[in-house]
N, C-alpha and C positions, 0 to 999 in steps of 0.2 A: 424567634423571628417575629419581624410584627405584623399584626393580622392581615393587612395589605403588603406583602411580597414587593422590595423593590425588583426594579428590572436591571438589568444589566446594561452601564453604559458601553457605547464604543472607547474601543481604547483601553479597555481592563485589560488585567493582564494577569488576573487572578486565575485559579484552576477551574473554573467553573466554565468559562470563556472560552476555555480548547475544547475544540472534540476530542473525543477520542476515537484513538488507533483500533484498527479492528481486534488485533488480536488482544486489546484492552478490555474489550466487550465481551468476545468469548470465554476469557478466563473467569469472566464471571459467570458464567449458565451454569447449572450445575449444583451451585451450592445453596444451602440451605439458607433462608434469607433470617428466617426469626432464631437462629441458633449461631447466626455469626458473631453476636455480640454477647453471648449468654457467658459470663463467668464466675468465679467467685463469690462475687457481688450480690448476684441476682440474690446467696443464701440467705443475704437480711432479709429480706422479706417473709424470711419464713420465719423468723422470730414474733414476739409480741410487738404491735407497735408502741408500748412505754417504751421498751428497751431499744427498738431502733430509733427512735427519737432522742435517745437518750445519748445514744452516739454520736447523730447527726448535730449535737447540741454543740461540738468539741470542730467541726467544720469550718471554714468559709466561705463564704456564698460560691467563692469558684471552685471550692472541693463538691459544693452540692451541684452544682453544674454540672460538673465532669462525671458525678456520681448518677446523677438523670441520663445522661448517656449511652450507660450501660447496656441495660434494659429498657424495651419499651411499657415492659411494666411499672420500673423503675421512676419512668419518665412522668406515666397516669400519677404515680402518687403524688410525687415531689408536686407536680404543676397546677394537684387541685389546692387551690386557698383553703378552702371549707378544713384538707386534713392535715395541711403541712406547712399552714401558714405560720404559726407559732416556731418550728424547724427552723425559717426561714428567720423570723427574727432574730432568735438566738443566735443562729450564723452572722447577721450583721451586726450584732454586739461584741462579736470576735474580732472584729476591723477595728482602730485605733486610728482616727477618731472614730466614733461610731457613726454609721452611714446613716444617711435620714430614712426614714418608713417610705416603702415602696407605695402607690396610690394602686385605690379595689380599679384603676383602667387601665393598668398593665402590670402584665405580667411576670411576674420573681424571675423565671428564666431569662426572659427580656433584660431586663435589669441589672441581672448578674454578668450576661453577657457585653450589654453595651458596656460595664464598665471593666470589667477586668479580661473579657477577650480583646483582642487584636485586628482579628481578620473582618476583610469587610461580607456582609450578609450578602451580597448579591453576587460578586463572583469569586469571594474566599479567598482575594489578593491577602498576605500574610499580612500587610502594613498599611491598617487603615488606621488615618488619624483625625478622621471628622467624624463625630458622634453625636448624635442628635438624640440627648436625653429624653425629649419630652415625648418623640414618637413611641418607642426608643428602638432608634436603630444603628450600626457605626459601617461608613462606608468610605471606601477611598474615594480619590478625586472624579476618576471619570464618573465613577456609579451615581456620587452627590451630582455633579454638574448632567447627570440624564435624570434623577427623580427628584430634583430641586427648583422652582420656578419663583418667579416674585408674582403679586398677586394677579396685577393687569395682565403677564404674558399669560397666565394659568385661564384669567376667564374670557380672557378670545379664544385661545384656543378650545375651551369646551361649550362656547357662545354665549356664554353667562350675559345677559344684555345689563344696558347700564341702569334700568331703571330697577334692577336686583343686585345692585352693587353694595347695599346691608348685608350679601349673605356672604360678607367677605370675615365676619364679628364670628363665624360657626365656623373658620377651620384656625388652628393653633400655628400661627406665627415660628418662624425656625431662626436656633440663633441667640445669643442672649441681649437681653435689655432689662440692665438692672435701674431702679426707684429707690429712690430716697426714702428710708425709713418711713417718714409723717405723711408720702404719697400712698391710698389705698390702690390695690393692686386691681380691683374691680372699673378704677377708672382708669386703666391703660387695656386700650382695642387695639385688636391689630390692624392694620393701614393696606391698601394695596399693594405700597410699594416696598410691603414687606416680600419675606420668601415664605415658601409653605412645599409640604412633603406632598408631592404628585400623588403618587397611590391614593394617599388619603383623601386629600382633596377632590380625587375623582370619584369615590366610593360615599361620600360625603352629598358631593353635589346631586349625584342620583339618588341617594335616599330622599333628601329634600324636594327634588322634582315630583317623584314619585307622590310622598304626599298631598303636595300643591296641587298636582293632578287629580288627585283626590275630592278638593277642595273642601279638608277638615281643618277647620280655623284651630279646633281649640287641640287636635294633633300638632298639628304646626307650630303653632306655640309654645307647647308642651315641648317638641324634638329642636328649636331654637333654644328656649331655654337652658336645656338639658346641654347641649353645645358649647355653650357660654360657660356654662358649668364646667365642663368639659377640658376649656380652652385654659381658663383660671387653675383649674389643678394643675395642668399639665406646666401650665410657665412656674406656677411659682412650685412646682416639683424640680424644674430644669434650672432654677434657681440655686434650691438648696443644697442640690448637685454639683453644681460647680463649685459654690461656697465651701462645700466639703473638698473638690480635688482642691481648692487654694488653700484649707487649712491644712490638708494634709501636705501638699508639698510642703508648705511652710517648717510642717513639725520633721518632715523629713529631711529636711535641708537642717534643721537645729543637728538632730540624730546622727548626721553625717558628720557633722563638725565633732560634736563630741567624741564619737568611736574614732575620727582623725586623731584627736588631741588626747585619746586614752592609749594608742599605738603609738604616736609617738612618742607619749612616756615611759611608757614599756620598752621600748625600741632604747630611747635611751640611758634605761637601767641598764639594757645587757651591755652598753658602751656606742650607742649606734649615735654618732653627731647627726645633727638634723640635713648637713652638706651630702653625706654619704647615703642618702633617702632618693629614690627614683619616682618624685612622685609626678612626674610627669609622662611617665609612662603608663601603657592602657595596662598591661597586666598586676600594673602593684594598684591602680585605681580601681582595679574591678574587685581587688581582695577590699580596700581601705575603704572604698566612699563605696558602701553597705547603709541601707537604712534603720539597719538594728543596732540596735546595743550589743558592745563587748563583753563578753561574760566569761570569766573563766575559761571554760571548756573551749569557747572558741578560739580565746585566744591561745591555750594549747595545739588547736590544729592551724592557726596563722602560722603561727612564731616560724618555724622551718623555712614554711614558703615566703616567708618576708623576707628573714638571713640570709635565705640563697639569694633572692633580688639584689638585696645591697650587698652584698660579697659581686656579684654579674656587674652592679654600676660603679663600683671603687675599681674593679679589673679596667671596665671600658675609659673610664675616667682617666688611670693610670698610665693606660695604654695612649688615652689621646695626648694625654701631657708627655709622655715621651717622644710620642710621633711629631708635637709643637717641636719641641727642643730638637728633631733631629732632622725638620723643615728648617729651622731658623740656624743649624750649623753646617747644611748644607748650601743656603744660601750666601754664607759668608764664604762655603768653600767657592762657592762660583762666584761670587768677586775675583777672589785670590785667580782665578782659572780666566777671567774675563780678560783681567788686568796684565797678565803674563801672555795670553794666545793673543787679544783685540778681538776685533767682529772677521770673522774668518769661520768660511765653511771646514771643517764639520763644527752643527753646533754643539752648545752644551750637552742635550737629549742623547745626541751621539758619542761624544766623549765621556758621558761619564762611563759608558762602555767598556771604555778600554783599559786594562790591565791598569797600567799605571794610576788613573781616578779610582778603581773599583778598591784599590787596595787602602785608597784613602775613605773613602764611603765605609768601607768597612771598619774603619777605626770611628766614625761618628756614631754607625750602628750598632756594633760590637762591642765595643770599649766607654761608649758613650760619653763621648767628651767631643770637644773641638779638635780639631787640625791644626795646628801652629804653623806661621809662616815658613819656620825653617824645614819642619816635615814637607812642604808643600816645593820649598825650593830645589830639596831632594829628590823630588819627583819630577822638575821641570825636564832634565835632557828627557827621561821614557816617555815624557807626554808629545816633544815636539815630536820624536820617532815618532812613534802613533800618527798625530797630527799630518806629519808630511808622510807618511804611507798610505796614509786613507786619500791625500789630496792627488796622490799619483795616482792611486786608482780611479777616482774621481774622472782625474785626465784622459788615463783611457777605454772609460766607460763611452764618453763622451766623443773620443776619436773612433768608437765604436759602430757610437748608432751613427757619423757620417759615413762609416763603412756600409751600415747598410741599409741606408739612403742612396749607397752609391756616390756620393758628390768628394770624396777624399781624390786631393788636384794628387796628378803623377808627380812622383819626387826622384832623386838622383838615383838610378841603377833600379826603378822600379815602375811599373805600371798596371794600373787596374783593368785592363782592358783585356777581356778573353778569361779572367780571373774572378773567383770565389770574391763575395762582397767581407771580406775576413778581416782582420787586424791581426798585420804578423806577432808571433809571439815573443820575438828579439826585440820588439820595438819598446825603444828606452822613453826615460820622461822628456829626455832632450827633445826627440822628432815629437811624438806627443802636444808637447809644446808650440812647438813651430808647426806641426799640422789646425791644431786649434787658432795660431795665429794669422792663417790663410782667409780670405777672404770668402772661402766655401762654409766656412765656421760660423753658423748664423743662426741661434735657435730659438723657439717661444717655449715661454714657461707655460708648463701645463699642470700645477701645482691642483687647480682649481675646476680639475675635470668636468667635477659632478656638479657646478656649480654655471651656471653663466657665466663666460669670462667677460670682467670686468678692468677697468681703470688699466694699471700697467702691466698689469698679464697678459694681454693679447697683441702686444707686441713682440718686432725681431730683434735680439739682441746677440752681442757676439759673444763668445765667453767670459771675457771681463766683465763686459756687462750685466750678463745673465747673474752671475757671482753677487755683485754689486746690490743687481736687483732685488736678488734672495737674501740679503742679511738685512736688505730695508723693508720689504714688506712682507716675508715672511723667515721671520728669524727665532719663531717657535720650532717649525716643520724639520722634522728630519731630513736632509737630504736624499732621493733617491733619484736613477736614471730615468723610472719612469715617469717622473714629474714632467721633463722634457721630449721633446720635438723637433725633430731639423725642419727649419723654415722654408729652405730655397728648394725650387724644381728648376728646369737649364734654362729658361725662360727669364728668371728674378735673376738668376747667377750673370745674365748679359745684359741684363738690366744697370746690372750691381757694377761691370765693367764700363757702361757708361757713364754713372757715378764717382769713379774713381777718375774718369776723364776728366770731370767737369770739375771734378777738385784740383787737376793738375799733378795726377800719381799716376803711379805705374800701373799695370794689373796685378801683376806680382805684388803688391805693396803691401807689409805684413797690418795686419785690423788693429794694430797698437798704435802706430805710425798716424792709420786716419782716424785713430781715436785723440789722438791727439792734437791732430791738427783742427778738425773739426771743435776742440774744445779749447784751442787757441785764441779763437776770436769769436764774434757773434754770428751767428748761422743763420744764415736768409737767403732761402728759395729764390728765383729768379722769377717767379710766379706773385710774391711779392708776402710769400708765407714768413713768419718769423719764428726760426724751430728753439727757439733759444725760449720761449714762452713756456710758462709752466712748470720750467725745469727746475729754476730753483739751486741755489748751490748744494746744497744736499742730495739731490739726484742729476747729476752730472752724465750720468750712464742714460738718461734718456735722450740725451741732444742726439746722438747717432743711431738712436731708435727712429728721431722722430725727423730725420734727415732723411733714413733709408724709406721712411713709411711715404712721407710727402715724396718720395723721388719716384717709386711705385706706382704712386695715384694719377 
């Protein structure tokens, strides 16, 4: 950590940030504090220090990290310079490139951690991606945006006046700003409107006061200068820092290529085409695009786990080109199936259902081939069967739910009146028929429950109509009864009788009859509405939607 402790912004969300739970707290009383971490480890120390240096030499810097950890004895040694700084070099000669020399004003742990930890210093979020070499600290977003300021917001807030606006040259600028080779680095000062690390700046500013207050010229001078100093190591340390992460990605990004293009040749010695490679997937990329070199050995423990991959993407591959082929021969079966039934409820979704198509689907899936016309023409009488037994029942589903809405008119030798709202069970497609043809027969699509009804769903329509309406704008959907709704209560039904007046029909007058008449000529309201608008020859079935709706209103 560095010697000024960031603070914790709002909005982390790291572990440090949560309290804890009580019984979190108490599981900890009890145990021994200096013996929780004591293991193995701690026994180098008991060797000579040639020999445990000797070890530590074969490290790097975040194996000595982790190894400082340990122990807190552990920790004394590794983090005095004076006896482990040599330790520490030898460990950054183990990185490739090699890392540049750490500066005598921070320190190895510091160092090791800004670059090869992750988490942020202030509330231990796993994934911090800003790191600021030159303090060196790395923090995620919230934690940077609370101990980050630019210089002017920094000295109002600690009242820094403006005729001490020089002592902005004594804290170290955050962020990088690289110079031109032939520019000395002596003459780039940081500016106000640069940013600078809070802690520091605050810990800074009071040593400085402190002195002033003193008023020892030639201290002051001496802790400015010293500052300046100070500020020049650190940028061009956070310089050579990045310099190094951009060579190294660079070499790493070569390293990836190569170990790619050394597995694919191996890949395709054993016979593997470069087609039959998944490499767009995360698990063959987390084996391939590796920063190291392929070596023998390793590629002994790849090889397995690469075959099985491309054995997994020739299967899936396989399987999608069959499942093409057996999309594209079943759409030519639903031609053949279009062109034979027409636009006629049930749809396709529901015919291919039926015995008759199932037998054919299963020779494109099974057999894997096409359907031939003549197979298909074989199949037509069991499909119209099908066809016309789903459309009876259709029929009296629908003479159903006016069963029981109540609104089925009395018919000969029969009455609803004092009787169960039921549909006798003798009743043929005939009455069926001619009950749907009654003018009680009126219903709204209600396809689009869950939705706002919209455009021509929220209209009444008679059976034909309703039919008509559903293969025009919804001729995906399965047909079901509940999609429907009887429209009329006794109020609309006498309504609906003086509409049949004003047409110059009976009451009795079957809904085909004023479907037709009404689409005889041009339909206009006596109100001066013109219902024929909109309609379009293609929806024809709206003109007596939109006759019944305006006669309503």
């Amino acid at each position: 950590m560095p010697a000024n402790k960031p603070k914790i912004g709002p909005g982390a969300k790291g572990p440090a940030n949560k309290p804890k739970e009580a019984d979190e707290v108490d599981a900890t009383n009890g145990k021994t504090r200096g013996m929780r971490n004591a293991g193995k480890l701690a026994q180098l120390l008991e060797m000579p220090n040639e020999i445990f240096f000797m070890i530590t030499s074969y490290l790097t810097p975040l194996d000595m990290l982790n190894l400082s950890r340990s122990t807190k004895r552990m920790r004394d040694v590794l983090s005095s310079k004076a006896v482990s700084r040599h330790a520490w070099v030898a460990a950054r000669k183990n990185i490739v490139p090699a890392l540049p020399d750490c500066p005598d004003c921070i320190s190895e742990l510091q160092y090791a951690h800004v670059l090869f930890e992750h988490s942020c210093e202030a509330c231990d979020a796993p994934r911090a991606r800003h790191a600021l070499f030159e303090i060196p600290v790395r923090l995620c977003k919230p934690c940077l945006e609370a101990n980050v300021g630019t210089g002017t917001e920094l000295m109002k807030r600690y009242k820094i006046p403006e005729n001490r606006a020089g002592l902005i040259t004594l804290f170290c600028p955050l962020y990088p700003r690289y110079t031109p080779n032939d520019v000395p680095w002596t003459s780039v000062a940081p500016k106000a409107d640069d940013r600078f690390y809070e802690p520091d700046f605050l810990a800074i500013k009071k040593q400085a006061w402190a002195l002033m207050k003193a008023h020892d010229k030639v201290a002051v001078s001496a802790y400015g200068e010293d500052r300046r100093q100070n500020v020049f190591i650190r940028m061009k340390f956070r310089e050579a820092v990045m310099r190094w992460e951009e060579e190294r990605a660079s070499r790493n990004k070569a390293i990836r290529s190569a170990r790619g293009a050394a597995i694919e040749a191996k890949l395709g010695e054993a016979g593997v085409n470069k087609d039959d490679m998944p490499d767009h997937a995360a698990e063959w990329k987390n084996l391939v695009n590796q920063p190291r070199e392929l070596s023998e050995k390793g590629w002994e423990a790849l090889r397995p786990e690469l075959l099985r991959l491309v054995e997994e993407y020739r299967k899936r591959r396989r399987q999608g080109q069959r499942d093409a082929r057996v999309y594209q021969r079943s759409d030519k079966l639903r031609k053949y199936h279009d062109a034979f039934i027409g636009p006629s409820i049930p749809s396709w979704g529901q015919t291919s259902e039926f015995s008759s198509m199932k037998a054919l689907l299963k020779v494109i899936t099974d057999e894997d081939r096409e359907v031939s016309k003549e197979e298909f023409a074989a199949a037509e009488p069991d499909l119209l069967r099908e066809v016309e037994e789903f459309q009876q029942k259709m029929r009296r589903d629908m003479v159903e739910l006016l069963a029981k809405a109540g609104v089925l008119p009395p018919t000969a030798g029969r009455s609803t009146k004092g009787k169960e709202k039921a549909v006798p069970v003798s009743l043929s497609d005939h009455d069926a028929r001619a009950l749907l043809d009654t003018p009680a027969a009126f219903f709204v699509c209600n396809a689009l429950r869950r939705q706002r009804k919209v455009g021509s769903c929220c209209r009444v329509y008679s059976y034909a109509g309703l039919v008509e309406h559903w293969l025009h704008d919804h001729p995906c959907h399965p047909w079901a009864p509940s999609a429907v709704e009887v429209a009329w209560d006794d109020g609309q039904r006498e309504s609906l009788a003086h509409l049949l007046s004003a047409l110059g029909l009976q009451e009795h007058t079957p809904v085909s009859a004023v479907e037709a008449r009404v689409r005889s000529g041009r339909a206009k309201c006596s109100c001066g509405v013109d219902c024929t608008y909109g309609v379009g020859c293609k929806r024809p079935y709206l003109m007596l939607s939109k006759i019944v709706s305006e006669f309503l209103q």
